[in-house]
C-alpha positions as CSV (number, residue, x, y, z in Angstrom):
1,X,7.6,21.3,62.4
2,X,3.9,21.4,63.3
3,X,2.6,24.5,63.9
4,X,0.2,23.2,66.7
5,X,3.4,22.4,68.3
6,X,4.9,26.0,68.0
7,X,1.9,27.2,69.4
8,X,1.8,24.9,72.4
9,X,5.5,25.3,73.1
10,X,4.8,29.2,72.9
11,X,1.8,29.0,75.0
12,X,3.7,26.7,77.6
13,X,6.4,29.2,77.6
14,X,4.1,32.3,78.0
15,X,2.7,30.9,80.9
16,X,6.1,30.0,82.6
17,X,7.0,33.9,82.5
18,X,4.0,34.7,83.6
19,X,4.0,32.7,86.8
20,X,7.7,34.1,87.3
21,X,6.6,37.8,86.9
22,X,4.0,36.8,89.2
23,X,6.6,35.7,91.8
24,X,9.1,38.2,91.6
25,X,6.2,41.1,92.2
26,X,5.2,39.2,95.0
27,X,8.4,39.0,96.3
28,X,8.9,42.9,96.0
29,X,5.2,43.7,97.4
30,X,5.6,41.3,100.3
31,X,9.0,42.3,101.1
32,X,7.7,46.2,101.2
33,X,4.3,46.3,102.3
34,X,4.2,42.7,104.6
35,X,2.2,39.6,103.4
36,X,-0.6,41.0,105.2
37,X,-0.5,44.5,103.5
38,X,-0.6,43.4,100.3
39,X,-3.8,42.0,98.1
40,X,-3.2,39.7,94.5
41,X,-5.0,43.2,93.1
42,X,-1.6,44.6,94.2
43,X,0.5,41.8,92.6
44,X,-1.4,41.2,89.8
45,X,-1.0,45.3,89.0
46,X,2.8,44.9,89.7
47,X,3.1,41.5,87.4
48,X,1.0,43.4,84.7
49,X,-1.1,40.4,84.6
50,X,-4.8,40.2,85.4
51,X,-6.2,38.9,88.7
52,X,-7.5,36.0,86.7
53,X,-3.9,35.2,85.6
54,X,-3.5,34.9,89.1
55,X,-5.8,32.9,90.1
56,X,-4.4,30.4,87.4
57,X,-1.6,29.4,88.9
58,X,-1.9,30.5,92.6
59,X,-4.9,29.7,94.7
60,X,-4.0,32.5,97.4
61,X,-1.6,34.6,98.9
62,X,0.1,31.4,101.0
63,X,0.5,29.8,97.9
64,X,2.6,32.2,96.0
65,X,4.5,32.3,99.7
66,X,4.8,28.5,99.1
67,X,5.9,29.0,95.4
68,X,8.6,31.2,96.7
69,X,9.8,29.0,99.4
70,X,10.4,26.0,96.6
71,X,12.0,28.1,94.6
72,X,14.3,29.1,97.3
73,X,15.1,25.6,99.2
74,X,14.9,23.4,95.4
75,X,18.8,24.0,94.9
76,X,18.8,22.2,98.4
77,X,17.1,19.2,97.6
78,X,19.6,17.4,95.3
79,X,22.1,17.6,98.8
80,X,19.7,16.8,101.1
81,X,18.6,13.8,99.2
82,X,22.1,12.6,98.6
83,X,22.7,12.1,102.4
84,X,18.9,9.9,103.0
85,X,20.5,7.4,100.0
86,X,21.2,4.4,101.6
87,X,24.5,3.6,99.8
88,X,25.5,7.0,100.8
89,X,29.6,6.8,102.0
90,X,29.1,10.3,104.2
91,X,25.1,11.4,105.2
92,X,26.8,13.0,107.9
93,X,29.0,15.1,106.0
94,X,25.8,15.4,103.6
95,X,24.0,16.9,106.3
96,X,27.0,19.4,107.6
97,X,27.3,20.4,103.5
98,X,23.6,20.8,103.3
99,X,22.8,23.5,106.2
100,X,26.4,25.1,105.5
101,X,25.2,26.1,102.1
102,X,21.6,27.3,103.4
103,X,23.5,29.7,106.1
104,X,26.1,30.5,103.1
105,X,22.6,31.5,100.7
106,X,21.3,33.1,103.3
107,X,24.3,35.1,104.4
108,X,25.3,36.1,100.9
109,X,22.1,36.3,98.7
110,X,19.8,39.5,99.4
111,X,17.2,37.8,97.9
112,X,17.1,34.4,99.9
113,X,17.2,36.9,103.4
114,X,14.3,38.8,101.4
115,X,12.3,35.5,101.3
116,X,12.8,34.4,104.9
117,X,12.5,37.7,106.3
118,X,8.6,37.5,104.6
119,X,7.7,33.8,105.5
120,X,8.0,35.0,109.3
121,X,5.3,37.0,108.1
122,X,3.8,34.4,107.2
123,X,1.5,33.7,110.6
124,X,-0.3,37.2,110.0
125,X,-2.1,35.8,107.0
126,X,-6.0,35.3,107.9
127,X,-7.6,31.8,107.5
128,X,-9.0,33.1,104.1
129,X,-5.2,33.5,102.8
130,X,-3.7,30.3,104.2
131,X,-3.3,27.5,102.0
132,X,-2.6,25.1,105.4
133,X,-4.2,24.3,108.5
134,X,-2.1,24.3,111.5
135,X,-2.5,20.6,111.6
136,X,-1.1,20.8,107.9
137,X,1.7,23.1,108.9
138,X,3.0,21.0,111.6
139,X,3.1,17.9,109.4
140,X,5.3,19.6,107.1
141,X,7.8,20.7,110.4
142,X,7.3,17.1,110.8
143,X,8.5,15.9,107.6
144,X,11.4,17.8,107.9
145,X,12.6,16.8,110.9
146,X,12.2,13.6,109.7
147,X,14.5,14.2,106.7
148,X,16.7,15.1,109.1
149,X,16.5,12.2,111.6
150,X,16.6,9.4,108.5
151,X,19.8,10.8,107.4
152,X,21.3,10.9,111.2
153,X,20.1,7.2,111.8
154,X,22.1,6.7,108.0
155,X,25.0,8.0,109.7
156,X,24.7,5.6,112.4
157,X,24.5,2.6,110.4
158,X,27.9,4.1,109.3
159,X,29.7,4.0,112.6
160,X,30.0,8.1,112.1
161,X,27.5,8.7,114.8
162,X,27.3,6.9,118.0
163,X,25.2,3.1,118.0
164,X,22.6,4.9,120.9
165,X,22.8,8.3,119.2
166,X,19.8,9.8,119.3
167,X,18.5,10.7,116.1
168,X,15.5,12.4,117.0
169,X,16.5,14.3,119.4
170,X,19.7,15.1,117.3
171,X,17.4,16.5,114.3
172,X,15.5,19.1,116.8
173,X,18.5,20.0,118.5
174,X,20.1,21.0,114.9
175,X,16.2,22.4,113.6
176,X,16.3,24.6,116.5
177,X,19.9,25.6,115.9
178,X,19.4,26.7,112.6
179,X,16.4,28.9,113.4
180,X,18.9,30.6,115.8
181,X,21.2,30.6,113.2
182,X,18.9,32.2,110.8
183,X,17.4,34.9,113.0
184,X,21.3,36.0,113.4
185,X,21.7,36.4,109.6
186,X,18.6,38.0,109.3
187,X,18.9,40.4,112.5
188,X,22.6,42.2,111.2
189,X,22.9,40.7,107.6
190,X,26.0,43.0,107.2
191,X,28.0,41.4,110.1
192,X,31.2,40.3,109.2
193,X,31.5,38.6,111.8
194,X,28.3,36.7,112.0
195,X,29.9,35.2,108.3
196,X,33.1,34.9,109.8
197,X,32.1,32.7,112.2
198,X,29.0,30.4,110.6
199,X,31.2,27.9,109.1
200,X,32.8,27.7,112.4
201,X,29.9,27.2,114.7
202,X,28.2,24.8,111.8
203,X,31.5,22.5,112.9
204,X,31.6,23.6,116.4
205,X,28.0,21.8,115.9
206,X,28.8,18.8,114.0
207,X,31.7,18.2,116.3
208,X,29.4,17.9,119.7
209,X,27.0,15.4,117.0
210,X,29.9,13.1,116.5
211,X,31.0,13.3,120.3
212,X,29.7,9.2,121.7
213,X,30.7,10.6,125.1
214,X,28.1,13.3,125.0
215,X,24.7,11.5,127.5
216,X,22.5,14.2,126.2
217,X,22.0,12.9,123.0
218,X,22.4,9.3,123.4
219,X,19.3,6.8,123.9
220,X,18.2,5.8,127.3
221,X,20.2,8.3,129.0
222,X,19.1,9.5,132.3
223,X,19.6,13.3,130.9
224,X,17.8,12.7,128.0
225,X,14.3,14.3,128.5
226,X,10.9,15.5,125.8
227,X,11.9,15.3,122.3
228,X,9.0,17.5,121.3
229,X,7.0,15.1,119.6
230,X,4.3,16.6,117.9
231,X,5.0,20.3,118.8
């Protein structure tokens, strides 16, 4: 085998457990002392890396938040992307698998409530930490409600949502119910019955999606109101 090879899968691989070390110190530090309390000196002592090493693979503090937010959501993805096929048999079910295995994470992984309990942290950062613009930030709500809407309007073309459902409205209506969901986890993460009952109230949820003689999420309905575009 050729050496140069070796030393480039070494090097590769060096750098890999670097930027993990460097994660999982910024988890801890962020997690104890708050986003805000806590300088790359501070991780980069932690990580036992230098701030150079840092700087390498992170540009700030917001991007190692970033970094740990893929790293969170990525076992998502796969689902998520399943349901906006359009040859998928059951987005809708897609869509009531994927948030029941976030609240599931959430509700059962320390680490995962660890994460979201810093990225509410998150708005303390100064400009100089931030690695988006508010603009920037609200583009990326965007694109996931989005995501969300273009698997609903798959469901439609499926006959498992209503013909006038609507799909915008539907994706911030089940956006803003997670967030609820979320802050309930996160606010007594040893409540029984907060676990008890998710799975429940995810299909108590789905339930009122699929109801066609529900006006407040149908199209051109005299209840429906502001779908929050561009909040």
């Amino acid at each position: 085998m050729d050496g140069r090879y070796i030393v480039a899968r070494k090097t590769k691989e060096g750098a890999e457990e670097t930027r993990a070390n460097i994660l999982r110190a910024a988890l801890s530090l962020f997690s104890s002392q708050g986003v805000s309390g806590t300088t790359l000196s501070d991780v980069a002592k932690m990580a036992g890396v230098t701030r150079g090493a840092i700087y390498w693979h992170f540009d700030n503090k917001d991007h190692l938040l970033q970094a740990l937010y893929e790293q969170v959501t990525l076992p998502f993805e796969a689902i998520a992307q399943l349901g906006e096929r359009a040859g998928e048999l059951d987005p809708l079910g897609r869509l009531h698998e994927l948030h029941l295995a976030i609240l599931k994470d959430l509700a059962e992984n320390a680490i995962t409530r660890q994460f979201f309990q810093i990225w509410m942290d998150r708005g303390k950062l100064g400009s100089t930490d931030r690695n988006e613009t508010d603009c920037e930030v609200n583009e990326r709500r965007q694109k996931s409600l989005r995501k969300i809407e273009g698997i609903m309007r798959n469901a439609m073309a499926r006959g498992q949502l209503a013909e006038n459902f609507n799909p915008r409205l539907g994706a911030l209506t089940l956006y803003a119910f997670m967030d609820g969901m979320v802050m309930a986890i996160l606010l007594n993460p040893k409540s029984s019955a907060v676990r008890q009952e998710m799975a429940q109230m995810i299909d108590a949820f789905f339930f009122m999606l699929r109801d066609a003689s529900n006006p407040y999420l149908m199209q051109g309905s005299e209840n429906e109101g502001s779908t929050g575009e561009g909040r």
